[in-house]
C-alpha positions in Angstrom: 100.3 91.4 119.8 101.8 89.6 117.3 102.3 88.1 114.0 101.2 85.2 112.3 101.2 83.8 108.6 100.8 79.8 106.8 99.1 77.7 104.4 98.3 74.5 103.2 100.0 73.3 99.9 100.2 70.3 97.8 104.1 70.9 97.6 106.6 71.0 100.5 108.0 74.2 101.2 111.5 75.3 102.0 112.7 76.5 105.5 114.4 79.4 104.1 111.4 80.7 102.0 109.0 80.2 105.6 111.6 81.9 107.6 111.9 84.5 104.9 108.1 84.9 104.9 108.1 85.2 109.1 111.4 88.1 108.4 108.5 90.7 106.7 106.5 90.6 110.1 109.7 90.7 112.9 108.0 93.8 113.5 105.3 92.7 114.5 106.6 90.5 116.6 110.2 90.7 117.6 110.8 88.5 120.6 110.0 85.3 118.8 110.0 83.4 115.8 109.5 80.1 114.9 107.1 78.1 112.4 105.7 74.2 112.2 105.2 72.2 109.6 103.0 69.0 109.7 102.1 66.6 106.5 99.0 65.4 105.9 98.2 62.8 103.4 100.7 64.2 100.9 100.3 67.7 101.5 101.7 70.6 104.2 100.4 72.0 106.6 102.6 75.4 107.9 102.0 77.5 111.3 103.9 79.9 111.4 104.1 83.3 114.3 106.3 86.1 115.2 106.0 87.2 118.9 105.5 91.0 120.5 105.4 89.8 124.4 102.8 91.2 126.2 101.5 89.5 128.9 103.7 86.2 130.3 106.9 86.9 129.0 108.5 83.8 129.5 109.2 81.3 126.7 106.6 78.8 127.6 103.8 81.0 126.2 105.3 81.8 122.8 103.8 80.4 120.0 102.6 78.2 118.2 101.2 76.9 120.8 99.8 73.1 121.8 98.0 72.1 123.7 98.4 69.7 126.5 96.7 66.5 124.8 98.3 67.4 121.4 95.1 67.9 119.5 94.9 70.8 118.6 97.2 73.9 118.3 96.9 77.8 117.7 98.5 81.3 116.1 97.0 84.0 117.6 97.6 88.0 117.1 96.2 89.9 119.3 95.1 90.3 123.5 92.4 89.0 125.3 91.8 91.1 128.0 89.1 89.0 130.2 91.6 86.3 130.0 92.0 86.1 134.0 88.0 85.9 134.3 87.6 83.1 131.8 90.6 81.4 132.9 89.1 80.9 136.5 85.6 79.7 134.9 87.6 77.5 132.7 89.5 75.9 135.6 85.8 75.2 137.0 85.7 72.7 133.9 89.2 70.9 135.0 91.2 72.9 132.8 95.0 73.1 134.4 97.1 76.1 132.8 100.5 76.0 132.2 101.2 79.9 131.3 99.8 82.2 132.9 99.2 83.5 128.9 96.0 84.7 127.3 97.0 82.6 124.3 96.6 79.1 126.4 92.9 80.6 128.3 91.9 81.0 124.3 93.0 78.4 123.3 90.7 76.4 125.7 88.1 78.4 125.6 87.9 77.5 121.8 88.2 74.0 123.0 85.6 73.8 125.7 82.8 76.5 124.2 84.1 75.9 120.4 82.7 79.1 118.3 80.0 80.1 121.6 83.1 81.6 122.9 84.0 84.3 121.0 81.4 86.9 121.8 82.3 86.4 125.2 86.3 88.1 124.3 86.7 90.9 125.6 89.8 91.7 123.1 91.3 91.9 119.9 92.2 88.9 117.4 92.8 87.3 114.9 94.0 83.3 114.9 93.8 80.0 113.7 92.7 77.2 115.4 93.8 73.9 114.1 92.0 70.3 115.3 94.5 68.1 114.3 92.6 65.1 115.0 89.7 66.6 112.5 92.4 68.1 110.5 90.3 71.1 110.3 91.0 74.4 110.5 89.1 77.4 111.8 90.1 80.6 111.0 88.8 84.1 112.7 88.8 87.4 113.4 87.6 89.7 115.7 84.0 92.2 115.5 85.5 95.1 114.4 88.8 93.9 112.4 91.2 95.5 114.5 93.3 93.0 114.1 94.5 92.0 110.5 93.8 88.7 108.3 94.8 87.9 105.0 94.3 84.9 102.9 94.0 83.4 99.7 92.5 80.5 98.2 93.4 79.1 95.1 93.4 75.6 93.0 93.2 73.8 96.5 95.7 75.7 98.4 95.0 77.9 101.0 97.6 80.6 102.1 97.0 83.4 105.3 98.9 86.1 107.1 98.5 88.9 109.2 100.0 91.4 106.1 100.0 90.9 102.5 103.6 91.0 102.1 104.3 87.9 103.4 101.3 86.3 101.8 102.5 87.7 98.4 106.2 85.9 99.4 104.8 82.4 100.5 102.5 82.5 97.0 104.7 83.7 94.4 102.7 84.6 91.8 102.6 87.5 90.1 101.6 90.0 91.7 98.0 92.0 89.9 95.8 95.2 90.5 92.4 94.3 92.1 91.1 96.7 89.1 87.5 97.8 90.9 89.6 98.0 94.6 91.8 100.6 92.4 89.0 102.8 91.0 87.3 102.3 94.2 90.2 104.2 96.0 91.4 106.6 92.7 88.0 108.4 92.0 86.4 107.9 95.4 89.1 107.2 97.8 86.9 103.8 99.2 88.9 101.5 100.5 89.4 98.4 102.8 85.7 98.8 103.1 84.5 95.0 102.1 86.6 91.9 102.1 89.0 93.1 98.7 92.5 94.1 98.7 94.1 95.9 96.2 95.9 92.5 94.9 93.9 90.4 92.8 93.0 87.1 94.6 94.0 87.7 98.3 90.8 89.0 100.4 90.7 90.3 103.7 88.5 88.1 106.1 86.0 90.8 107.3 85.2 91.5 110.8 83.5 89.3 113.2 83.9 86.2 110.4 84.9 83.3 110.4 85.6 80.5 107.8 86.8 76.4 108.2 89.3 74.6 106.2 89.0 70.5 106.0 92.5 69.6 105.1 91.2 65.8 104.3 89.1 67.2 101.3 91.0 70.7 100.9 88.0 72.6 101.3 86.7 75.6 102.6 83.3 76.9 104.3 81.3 80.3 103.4 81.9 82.9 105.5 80.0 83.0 108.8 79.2 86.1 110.5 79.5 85.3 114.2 78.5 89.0 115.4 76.4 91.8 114.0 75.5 95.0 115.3 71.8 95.6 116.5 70.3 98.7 116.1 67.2 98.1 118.3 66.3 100.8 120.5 65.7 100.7 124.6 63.4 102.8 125.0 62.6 102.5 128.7 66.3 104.0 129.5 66.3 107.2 130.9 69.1 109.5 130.1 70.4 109.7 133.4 70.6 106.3 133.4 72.4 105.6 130.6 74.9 108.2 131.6 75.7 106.6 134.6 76.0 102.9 132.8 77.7 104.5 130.0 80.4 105.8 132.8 80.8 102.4 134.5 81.5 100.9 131.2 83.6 102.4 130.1 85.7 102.7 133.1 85.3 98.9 133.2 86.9 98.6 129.7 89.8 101.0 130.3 90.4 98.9 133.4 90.5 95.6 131.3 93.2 97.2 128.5 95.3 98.8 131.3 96.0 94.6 131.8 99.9 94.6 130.8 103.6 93.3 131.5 105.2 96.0 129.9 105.3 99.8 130.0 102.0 101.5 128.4 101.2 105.1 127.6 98.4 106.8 125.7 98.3 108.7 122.4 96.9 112.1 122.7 95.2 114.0 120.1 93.6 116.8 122.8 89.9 115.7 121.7 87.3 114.4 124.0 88.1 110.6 123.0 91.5 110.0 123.4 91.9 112.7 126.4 88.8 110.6 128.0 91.1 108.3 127.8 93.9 109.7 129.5 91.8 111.0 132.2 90.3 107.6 132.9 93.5 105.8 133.1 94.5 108.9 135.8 91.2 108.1 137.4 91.6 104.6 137.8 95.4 104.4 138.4 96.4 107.9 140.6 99.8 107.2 141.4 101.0 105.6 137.9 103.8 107.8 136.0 101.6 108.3 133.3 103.2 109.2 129.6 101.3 110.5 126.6 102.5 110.8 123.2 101.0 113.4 120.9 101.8 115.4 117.3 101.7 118.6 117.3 101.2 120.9 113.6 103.3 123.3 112.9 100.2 125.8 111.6 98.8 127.4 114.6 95.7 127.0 113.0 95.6 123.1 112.8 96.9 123.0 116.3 96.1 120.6 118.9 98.9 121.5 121.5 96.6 124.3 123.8 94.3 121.3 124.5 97.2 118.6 125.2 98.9 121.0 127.2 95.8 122.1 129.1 94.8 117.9 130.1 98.5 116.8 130.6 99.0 119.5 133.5 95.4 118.7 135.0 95.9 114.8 134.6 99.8 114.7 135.6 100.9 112.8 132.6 104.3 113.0 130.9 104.4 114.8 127.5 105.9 113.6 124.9 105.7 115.9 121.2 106.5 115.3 117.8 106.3 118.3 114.7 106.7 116.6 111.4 107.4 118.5 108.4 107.1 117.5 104.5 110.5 117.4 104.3 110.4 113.8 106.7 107.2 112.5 105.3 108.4 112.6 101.9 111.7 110.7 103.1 110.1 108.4 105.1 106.7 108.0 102.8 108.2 105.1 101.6 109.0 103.2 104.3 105.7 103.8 105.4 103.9 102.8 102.5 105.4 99.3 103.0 104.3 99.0 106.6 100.9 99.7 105.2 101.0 97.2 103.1 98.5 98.9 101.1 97.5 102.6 99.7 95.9 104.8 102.4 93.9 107.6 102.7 96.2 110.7 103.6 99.1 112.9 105.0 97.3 112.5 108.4 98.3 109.3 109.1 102.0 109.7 108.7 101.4 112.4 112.0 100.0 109.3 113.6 103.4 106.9 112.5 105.6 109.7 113.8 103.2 109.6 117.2 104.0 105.6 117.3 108.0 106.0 116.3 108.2 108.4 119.7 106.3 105.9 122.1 108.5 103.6 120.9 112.0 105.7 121.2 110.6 106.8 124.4 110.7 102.8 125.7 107.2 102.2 125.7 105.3 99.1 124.4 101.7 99.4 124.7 99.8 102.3 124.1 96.0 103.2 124.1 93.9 104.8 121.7 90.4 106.7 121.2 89.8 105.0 118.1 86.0 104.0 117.4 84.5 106.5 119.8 83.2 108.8 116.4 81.5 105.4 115.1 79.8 104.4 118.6 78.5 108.0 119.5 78.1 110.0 116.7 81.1 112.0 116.1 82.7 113.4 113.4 80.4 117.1 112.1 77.3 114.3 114.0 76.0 112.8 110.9 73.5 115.9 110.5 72.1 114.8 107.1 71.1 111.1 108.9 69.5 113.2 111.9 67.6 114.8 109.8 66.1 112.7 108.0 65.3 110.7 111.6 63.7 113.3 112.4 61.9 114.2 109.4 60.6 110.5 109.2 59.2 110.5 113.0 58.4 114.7 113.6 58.2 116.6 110.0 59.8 119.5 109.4 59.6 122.1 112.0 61.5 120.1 113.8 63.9 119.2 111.6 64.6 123.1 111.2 64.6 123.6 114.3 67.7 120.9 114.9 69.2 122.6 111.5 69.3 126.0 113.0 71.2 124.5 116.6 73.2 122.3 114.5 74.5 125.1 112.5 75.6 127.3 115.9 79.0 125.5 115.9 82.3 126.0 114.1 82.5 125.3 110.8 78.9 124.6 110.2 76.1 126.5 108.5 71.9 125.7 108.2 72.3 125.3 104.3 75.2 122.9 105.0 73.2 120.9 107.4 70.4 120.2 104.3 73.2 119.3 101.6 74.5 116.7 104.0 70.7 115.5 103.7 70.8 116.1 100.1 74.0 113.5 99.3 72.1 110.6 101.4 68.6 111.3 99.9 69.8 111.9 95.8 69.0 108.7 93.7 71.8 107.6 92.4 72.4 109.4 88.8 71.4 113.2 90.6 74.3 112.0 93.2 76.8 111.4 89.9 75.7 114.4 88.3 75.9 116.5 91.2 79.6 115.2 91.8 80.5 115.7 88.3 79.4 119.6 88.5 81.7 120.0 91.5 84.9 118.5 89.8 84.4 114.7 90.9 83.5 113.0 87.4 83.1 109.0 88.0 84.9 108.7 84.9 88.2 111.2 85.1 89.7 111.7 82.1 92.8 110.2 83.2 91.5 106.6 83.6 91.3 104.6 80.8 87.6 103.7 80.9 86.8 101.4 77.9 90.0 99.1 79.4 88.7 99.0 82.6 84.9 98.7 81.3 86.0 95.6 79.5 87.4 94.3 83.1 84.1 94.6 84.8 84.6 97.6 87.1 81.4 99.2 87.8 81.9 103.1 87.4 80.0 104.1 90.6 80.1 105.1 94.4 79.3 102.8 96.8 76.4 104.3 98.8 75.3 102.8 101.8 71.6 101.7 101.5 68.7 103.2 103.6 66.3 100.5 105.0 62.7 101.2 105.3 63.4 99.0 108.5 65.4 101.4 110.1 63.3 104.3 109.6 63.6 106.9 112.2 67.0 105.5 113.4 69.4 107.0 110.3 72.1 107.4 112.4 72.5 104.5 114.4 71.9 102.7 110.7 75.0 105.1 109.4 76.9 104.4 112.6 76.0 100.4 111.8 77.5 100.8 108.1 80.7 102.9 109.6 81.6 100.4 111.7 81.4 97.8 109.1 82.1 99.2 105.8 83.3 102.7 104.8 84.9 104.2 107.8 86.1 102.3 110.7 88.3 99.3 109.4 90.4 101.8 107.3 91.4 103.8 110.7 91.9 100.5 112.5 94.1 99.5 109.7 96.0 102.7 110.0 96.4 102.3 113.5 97.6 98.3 113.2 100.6 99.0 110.6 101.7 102.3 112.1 101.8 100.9 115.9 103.0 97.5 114.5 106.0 99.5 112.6 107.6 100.4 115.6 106.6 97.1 117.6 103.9 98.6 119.7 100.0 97.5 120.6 97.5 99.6 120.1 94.5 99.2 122.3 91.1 100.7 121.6 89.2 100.8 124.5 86.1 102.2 122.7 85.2 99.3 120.5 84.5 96.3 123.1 81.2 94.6 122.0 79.7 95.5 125.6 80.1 98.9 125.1 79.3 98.5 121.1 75.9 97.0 121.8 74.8 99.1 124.9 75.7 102.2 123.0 73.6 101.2 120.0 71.1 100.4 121.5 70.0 104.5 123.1 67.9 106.8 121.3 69.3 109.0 118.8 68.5 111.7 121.1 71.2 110.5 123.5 74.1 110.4 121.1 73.4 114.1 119.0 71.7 115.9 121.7 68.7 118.1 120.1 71.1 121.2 119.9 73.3 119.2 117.8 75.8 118.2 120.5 77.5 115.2 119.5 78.5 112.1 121.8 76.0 113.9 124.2 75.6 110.9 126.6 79.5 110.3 126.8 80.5 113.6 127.4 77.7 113.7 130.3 79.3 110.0 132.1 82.5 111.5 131.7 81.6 114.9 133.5 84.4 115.0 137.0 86.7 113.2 135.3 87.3 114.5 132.3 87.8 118.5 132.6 84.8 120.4 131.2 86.7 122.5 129.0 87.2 119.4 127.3 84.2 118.1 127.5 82.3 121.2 126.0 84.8 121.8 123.0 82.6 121.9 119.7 85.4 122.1 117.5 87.7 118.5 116.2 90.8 118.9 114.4 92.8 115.7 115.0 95.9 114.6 114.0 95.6 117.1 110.9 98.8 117.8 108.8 98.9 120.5 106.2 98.2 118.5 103.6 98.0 120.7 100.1 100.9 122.6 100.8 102.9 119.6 101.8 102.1 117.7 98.9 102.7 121.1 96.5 106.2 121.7 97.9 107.0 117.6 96.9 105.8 118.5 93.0 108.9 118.0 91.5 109.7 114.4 93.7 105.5 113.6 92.4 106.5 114.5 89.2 109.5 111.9 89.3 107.1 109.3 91.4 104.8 109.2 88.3 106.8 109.1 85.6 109.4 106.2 87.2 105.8 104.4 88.0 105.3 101.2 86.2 103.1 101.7 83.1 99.5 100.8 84.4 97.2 99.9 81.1 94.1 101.0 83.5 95.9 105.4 84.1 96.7 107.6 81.1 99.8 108.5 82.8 99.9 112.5 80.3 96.4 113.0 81.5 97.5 112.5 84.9 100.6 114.8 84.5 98.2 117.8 82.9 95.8 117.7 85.6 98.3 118.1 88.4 100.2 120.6 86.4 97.0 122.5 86.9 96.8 121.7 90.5 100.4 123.1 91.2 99.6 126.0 88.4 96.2 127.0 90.6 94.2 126.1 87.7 92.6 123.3 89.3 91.7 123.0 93.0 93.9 120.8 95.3 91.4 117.6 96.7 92.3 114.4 97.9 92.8 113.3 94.5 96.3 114.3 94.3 97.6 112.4 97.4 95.3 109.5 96.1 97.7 109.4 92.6 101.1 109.9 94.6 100.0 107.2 97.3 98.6 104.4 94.6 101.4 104.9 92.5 104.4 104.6 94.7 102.8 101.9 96.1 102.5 100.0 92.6 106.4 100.6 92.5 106.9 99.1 95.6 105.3 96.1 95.1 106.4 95.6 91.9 102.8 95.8 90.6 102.2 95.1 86.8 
């Protein structure tokens, strides 16, 4: 796990500016630093990498790194687990290794198999590849974006890093609102779901993508998708059968991120995906002294600790707790927000920073993570408005009642709650808008300045994900395809990134391996929601004697949740001071927003998302010294 940033300019650029630039990700990579610079026909060329050491600590394997001809060179963030397995075949080929790195088995792979190799990584990356001989670059990341990439291209020049700070510092320019990424994420808190950031001109390079630079005519290739998730169903599968696979699997991908130099643990949350991790990792290693890191509310009623207490005494793990109240988020919000790098989504993800700042006090490196089990097997409340209408497309609708009146037997749910999911997918477009506006969500909140941002092009409307005639009878796997992609997934794994990366710690996801990702995708619907409404049915079943059952059959999720509203109500007087000191944004009528969360505080108005949404955005404009 590391860091990486560079560019290619017209103009030479000073050591102390690159260096500086390197300084802004030392967290992500604090054992090494270093940059190259190479001209090329009048122009520069910079590599530059900060190094978290992982796996072959020594020097030899820092980075960037060359290889043996010269040719060609690479910055690479991230692990490649199946490193040992592709280094063997690769040694088949003549290849002679140097380190015993995954960065050098990469780095010929890419050589030897050129872009053929990267559905093969078992792993998470992001890098760039550089042919000097060519003089092209390729640039990548990996299927599901767990790992960051930044980059800009502009007038010739191309500039990338694995946060936007250090992009920002190597560019210089003034630094601008991305005006639809900032209604987007105001009205309808969507964001880092397509390639945007929230600065105008840098994009994210999505997941599984990849782009060339040719630095002989300074230009740049479309984006190519290298990997895209099929939705095909195997039919001829029995359940049984895909229990048993599913259990191999995954035991084979836990196995593969358990690969490390340095101490690991596991973050625990006490539901079924991160305590399947645990209880794998005690499965497959008996003996290891086995530490967990977990946060634990202070409202009894949000309260994970019962079920993290309960698995840490059956799996013989280590616990290690941390409470977090509003007085710390609020001192530490800002520090935070700068990790981030970019506005987020809420309180609940400063419980997950505080989980990270305790592995690391508590001497541990690498930890792993349940993340992207909800988008692979249906989590979440089980996407009952998408069943539904699965089921209303292929049975009609007594059995579509039927699975309403089971899906509404557990906590939290109801039958007529079950139909309104079905109701938001299925409204066309200006029902949806009205229906929103009836329940307090206007498109166009009075505190926006409209006609400004109307005149800038922003289109005043939710992003909905589409429903294909094509995927008829399959409406969750297609929802489970456009959470992985757009709306869902790459926010958490961003989440995850900058809060592990804060404290210099890698975050492993064992879930989202493109093995696992494709077989998963491929089962009947049937196997994922069971037809009582079960959700990840065919996990819970592979992971029956070793996971415990109580874990297994809980119906309930609550997460890392943090009391949220009356956090955020306590701070009014620091929000008050936050939006006033805020720089004056031509695009927010800054009294309008005042009013409206005077009637928050007042009870007037009821407390949403909103209100964290105003707080976040708007320090985070401050910060960045956004005009």
């Amino acid at each position: 796990m590391c860091g990486f940033l560079g560019g290619f300019f017209k103009e030479q650029k000073n050591a102390v500016l690159v260096n500086d630039a390197l300084a802004l990700i030392h967290h992500r990579g604090p054992d090494h630093s270093s940059f190259v610079e190479h001209q090329i026909k009048g122009n520069f060329l910079y590599l530059g990498h900060t190094r978290l050491s992982i796996i072959d600590l020594s020097d030899s394997a820092s980075q960037p790194f060359r290889s043996k001809c010269g040719r060609y060179s690479i910055i690479f963030n991230g692990e490649i687990y199946n490193y040992k397995e592709l280094g063997e075949e690769l040694k088949l080929y003549g290849y002679e290794f140097l380190t015993s790195s995954d960065t050098e088995v990469l780095l010929y792979s890419l050589i030897e198999w050129g872009v053929e190799c990267l559905p093969r990584l078992i792993g998470m990356f992001s890098f760039v590849f550089c042919d000097h001989q060519d003089q092209q670059l390729f640039l990548v990341r990996d299927a599901f974006g767990i790992k960051p990439f930044f980059y800009a291209l502009h007038d010739n020049e191309l500039i990338f890093s694995s946060e936007l700070s250090p992009l920002l510092h190597l560019r210089s320019d003034a630094v601008k609102p991305n005006l639809q990424r900032a209604y987007d994420y105001l009205v309808h808190g969507d964001y880092d779901s397509n390639e945007d950031s929230f600065v105008e001109g840098i994009k994210h390079l999505p997941p599984a993508h990849y782009f060339t630079y040719n630095l002989k005519e300074k230009t740049s290739s479309n984006l190519v998708c290298w990997w895209q998730p099929d939705i095909r169903e195997d039919s001829e599968i029995s359940f049984d059968d895909a229990v048993s696979q599913l259990r191999s699997m995954f035991l084979d991908s836990v196995r593969f991120h358990l690969r490390s130099d340095v101490p690991f643990g596991v973050a625990l949350s006490g539901g079924v995906d991160s305590s399947s991790v645990v209880s794998a990792v005690r499965y497959l290693e008996p003996d290891f002294p086995l530490k967990t890191f977990s946060y634990i509310a202070s409202d009894e009623r949000i309260s994970e600790e019962k079920w993290v207490d309960l698995l840490n005494e059956k799996m013989r793990a280590v616990p290690h707790k941390v409470i977090a109240s509003q007085e710390e988020m609020c001192a530490e919000l800002d520090s935070m927000l700068l990790m981030q790098g970019e506005p987020f989504g809420g309180t609940s993800i400063y419980a997950q920073y505080r989980v990270f700042k305790l592995a690391k006090e508590s001497g541990v490196t690498v930890t792993l993570d349940g993340q992207g089990a909800d988008e692979l097997l249906a989590g979440y409340s089980g996407y009952p408005g998408h069943r539904l209408l699965s089921i209303l497309e292929t049975e009609g609708w007594g059995a579509a009642h039927r699975y309403a009146k089971h899906w509404a037997k557990s906590p939290g749910r109801s039958y007529s709650l079950a139909w309104q999911y079905l109701g938001r997918i299925k409204l066309p477009d200006w029902l949806y808008e009205t229906a929103r506006k009836k329940m307090g969500r206007d498109f166009r909140p009075c505190w926006l300045n409209a006609d400004y941002l109307r005149r800038k092009g922003v289109v005043f409307q939710e992003k909905r994900a589409p429903l294909s005639k094509e995927n008829k009878g399959k409406r969750v796997k297609e929802a489970l395809l456009n959470a992985l992609t757009g709306r869902g997934l790459p926010s958490l794994l961003r989440h995850g990134d900058r809060n592990s990366m804060a404290f210099s710690i890698e975050s492993r996801v064992p879930f989202l391996t493109l093995p696992l990702a494709e077989f998963l995708l491929s089962l009947p619907e049937n196997y994922l929601i069971s037809d009582e409404g079960v959700t990840k049915h065919v996990f819970r079943e592979a992971m029956r004697g070793i996971v415990p059952d109580d874990h297994l059959d809980r119906k309930d999720k609550i997460g890392f949740a943090t009391p949220e509203s009356a956090w955020l109500l306590d701070m009014a007087d620091v929000i008050r001071g936050w939006i006033n000191e805020a720089p004056a944004l031509p695009f927010l009528k800054r009294d309008e927003l005042l009013k409206e969360f005077e009637e928050v505080v007042e009870g007037n108005r009821a407390f949403d998302g909103r209100v964290w949404r105003w707080v976040n955005y708007l320090r985070w404009c401050t910060l960045m010294g956004i005009k």
